[in-house]
C-alpha positions in Angstrom: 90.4 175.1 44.7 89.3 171.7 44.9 92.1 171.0 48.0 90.8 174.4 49.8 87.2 173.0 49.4 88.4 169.8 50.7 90.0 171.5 53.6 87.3 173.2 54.4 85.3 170.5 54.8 87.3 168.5 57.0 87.6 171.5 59.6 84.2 172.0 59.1 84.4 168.1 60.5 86.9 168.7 63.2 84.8 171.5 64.8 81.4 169.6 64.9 83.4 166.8 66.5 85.2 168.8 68.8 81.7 170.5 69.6 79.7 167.0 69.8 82.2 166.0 72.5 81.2 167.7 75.1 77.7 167.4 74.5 78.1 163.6 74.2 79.9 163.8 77.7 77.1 165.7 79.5 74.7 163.2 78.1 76.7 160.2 79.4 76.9 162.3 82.7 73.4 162.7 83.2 72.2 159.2 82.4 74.9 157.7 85.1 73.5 160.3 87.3 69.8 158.9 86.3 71.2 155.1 87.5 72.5 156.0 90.2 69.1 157.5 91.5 67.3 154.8 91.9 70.1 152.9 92.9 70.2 155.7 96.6 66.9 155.3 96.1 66.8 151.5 96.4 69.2 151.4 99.2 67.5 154.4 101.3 64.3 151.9 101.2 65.6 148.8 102.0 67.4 150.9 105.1 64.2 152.2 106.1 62.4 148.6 106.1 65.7 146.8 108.0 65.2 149.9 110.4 61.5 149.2 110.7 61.5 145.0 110.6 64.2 145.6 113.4 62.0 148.0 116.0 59.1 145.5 115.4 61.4 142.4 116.6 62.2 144.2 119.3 59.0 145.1 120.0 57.4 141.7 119.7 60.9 140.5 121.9 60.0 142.7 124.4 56.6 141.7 124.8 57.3 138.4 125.2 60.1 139.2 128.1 57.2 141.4 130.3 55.2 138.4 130.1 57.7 137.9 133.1 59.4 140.8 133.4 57.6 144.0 135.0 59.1 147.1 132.7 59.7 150.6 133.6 58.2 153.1 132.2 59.4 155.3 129.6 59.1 158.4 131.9 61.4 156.1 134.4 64.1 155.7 132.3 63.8 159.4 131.3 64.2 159.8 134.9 67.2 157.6 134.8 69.0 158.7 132.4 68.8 162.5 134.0 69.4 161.5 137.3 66.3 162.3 138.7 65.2 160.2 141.4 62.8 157.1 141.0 60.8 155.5 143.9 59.2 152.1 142.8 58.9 148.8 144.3 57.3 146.1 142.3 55.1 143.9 143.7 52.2 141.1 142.1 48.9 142.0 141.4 48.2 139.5 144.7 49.6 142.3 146.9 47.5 145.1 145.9 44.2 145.6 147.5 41.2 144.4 145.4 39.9 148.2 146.5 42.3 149.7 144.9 42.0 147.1 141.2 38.3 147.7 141.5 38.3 152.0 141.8 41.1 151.9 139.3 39.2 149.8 136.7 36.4 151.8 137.7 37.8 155.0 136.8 40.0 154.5 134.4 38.1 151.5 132.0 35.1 150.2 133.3 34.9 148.2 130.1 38.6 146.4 130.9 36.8 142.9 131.8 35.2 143.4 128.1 37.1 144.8 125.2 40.0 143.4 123.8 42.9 146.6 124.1 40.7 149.3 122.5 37.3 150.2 123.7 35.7 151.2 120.0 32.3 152.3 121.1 33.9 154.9 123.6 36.4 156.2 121.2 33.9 156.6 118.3 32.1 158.7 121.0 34.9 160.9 121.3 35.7 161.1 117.9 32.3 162.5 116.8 32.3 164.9 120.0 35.4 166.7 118.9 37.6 164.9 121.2 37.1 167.1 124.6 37.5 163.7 126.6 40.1 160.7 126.6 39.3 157.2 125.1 42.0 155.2 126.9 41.5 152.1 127.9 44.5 150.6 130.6 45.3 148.6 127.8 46.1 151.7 125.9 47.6 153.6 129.3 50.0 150.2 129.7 51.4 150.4 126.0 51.7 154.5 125.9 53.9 154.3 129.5 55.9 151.5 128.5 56.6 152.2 124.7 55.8 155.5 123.6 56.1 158.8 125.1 53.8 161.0 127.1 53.0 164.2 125.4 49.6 163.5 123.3 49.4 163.3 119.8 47.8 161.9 117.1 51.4 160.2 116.1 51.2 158.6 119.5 47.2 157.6 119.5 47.7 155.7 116.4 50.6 154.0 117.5 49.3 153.4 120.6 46.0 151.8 119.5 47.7 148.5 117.3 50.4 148.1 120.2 47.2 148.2 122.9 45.7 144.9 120.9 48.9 143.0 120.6 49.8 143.3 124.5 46.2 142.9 125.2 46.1 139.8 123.0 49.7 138.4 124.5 49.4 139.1 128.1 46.1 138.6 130.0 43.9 140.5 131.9 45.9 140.3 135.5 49.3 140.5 134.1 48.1 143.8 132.2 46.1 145.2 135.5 49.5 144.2 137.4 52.0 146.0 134.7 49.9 148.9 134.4 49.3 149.3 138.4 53.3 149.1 138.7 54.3 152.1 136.8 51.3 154.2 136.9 52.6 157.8 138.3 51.0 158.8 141.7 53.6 162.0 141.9 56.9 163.8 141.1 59.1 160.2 140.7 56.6 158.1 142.6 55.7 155.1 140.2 53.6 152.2 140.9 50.7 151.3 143.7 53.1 149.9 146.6 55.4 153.1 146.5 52.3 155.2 146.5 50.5 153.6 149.3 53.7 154.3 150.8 54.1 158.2 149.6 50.4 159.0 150.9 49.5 156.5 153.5 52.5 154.7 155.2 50.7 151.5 154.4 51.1 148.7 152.1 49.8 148.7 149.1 47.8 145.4 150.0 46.1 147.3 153.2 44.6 150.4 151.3 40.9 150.7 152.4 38.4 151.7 150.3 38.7 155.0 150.7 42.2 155.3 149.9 41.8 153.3 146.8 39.2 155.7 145.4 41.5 158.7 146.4 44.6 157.4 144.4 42.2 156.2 141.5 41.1 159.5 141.1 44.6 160.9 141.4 46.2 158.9 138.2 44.4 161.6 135.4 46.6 164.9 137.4 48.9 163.1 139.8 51.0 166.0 140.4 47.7 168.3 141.4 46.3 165.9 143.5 47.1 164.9 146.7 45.3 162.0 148.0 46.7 162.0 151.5 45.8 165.4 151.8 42.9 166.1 149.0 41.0 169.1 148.1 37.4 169.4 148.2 37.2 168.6 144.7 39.0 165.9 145.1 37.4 164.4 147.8 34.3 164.7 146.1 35.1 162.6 142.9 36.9 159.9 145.0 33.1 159.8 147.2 31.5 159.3 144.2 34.0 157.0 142.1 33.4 154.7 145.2 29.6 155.0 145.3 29.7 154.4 141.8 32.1 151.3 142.0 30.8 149.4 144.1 27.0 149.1 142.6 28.9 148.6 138.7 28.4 145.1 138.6 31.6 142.6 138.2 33.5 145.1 135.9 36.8 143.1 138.2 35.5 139.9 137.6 39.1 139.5 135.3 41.2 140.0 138.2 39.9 138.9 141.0 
């Protein structure tokens, strides 16, 4: 009797060992399972900031090189890279017409002279009225066309606003003015002032009268609708009175003359 009990006892043993074993393997299981979280964790972060430290050197790199270096546009390289032709010609702020620096200050950032990348008082404005109207400043135009991409955002407007103060910081006013004025798009693969005074007006861009000037100024916001060489009524109207208007605003292209 006493060896059954004793027997029974020890199987009684051997079963709660043989069912603790599993359990104590699930256990160990989950807790290497819990280390190795924040382990991917760990390593998915410290990706993410290499990836992000990275961009930003090339960034600042890059901004240092255009102090030079007149870029392309992103819309150019799209352009590239599908073939589609692209008509530019670079030339130095020098060689394009004061007209055509002052109508396109005029009409694009009369406060260019002023602010320092970001005209604040203008997009406040905009802010509290719903946002029916751009707040771009050139500075702003120069760093959307060379960095980012063209289809409008809120992504892109608050990327575009901190990379607007660094190139406005680096680069002055002339070199930004010159930049911007090189791959601005004046139609379908027609990039920068010299190849559009070319497009529209078999002329230089250095010999653009006044009225020309207004007309591609007032081209940039819809350049595939408008047609300054042959303008509509409409058109012709807002480059009359963006020249009218130019002219008596004061030295707004004091910073580039």
């Amino acid at each position: 009797m006493i060896g059954w009990r004793r027997s029974g006892r020890d199987a009684g043993t051997a079963a709660s060992a043989e069912g603790s074993a599993p359990a104590k393997g699930g256990r160990r299981a989950k807790n290497r399972e819990r280390k190795r979280q924040p382990g991917f964790l760990r390593r998915m972060i410290g990706r993410l900031l290499r990836a992000v430290m990275l961009l930003v050197a090339l960034f600042i790199g890059s901004s240092l090189v255009y102090m030079l270096v007149t870029p392309p546009s992103t819309i150019m390289l799209a352009r590239w890279l599908t073939l589609q032709p692209v008509a530019r010609e670079t030339v130095p702020l020098e060689a394009i017409s004061p007209e055509l620096r002052l109508m396109v200050i005029a009409s694009e950032d009369g406060q260019f002279c002023r602010h320092m990348g970001v005209d604040w008082r203008e997009l406040r404005q905009v802010i509290e009225s719903g946002g029916a109207r751009g707040a771009s400043t050139i500075s702003m135009q120069t760093a959307k066309n060379v960095y980012l991409w063209p289809q409008r955002s809120y992504i892109r407007k608050a990327l575009e606003i901190p990379i607007a103060i660094w190139l406005d910081f680096l680069w002055s006013k002339p070199r930004m003015l010159e930049i911007y004025l090189n791959i601005a798009e004046w139609d379908e693969g027609v990039f920068g002032a010299e190849a559009a005074a070319q497009h529209y007006f078999n002329r230089s861009a250095a010999d653009l009268t006044r009225h020309q000037a207004a007309l591609l100024a007032t081209a940039l916001p819809a350049p595939q609708r408008r047609n300054p060489a042959a303008p509509s009524a409409g058109h012709a109207r807002l480059a009359e009175r963006l020249a009218y208007r130019a002219v008596r605003s004061g030295p707004i292209a004091a910073c580039v003359e």
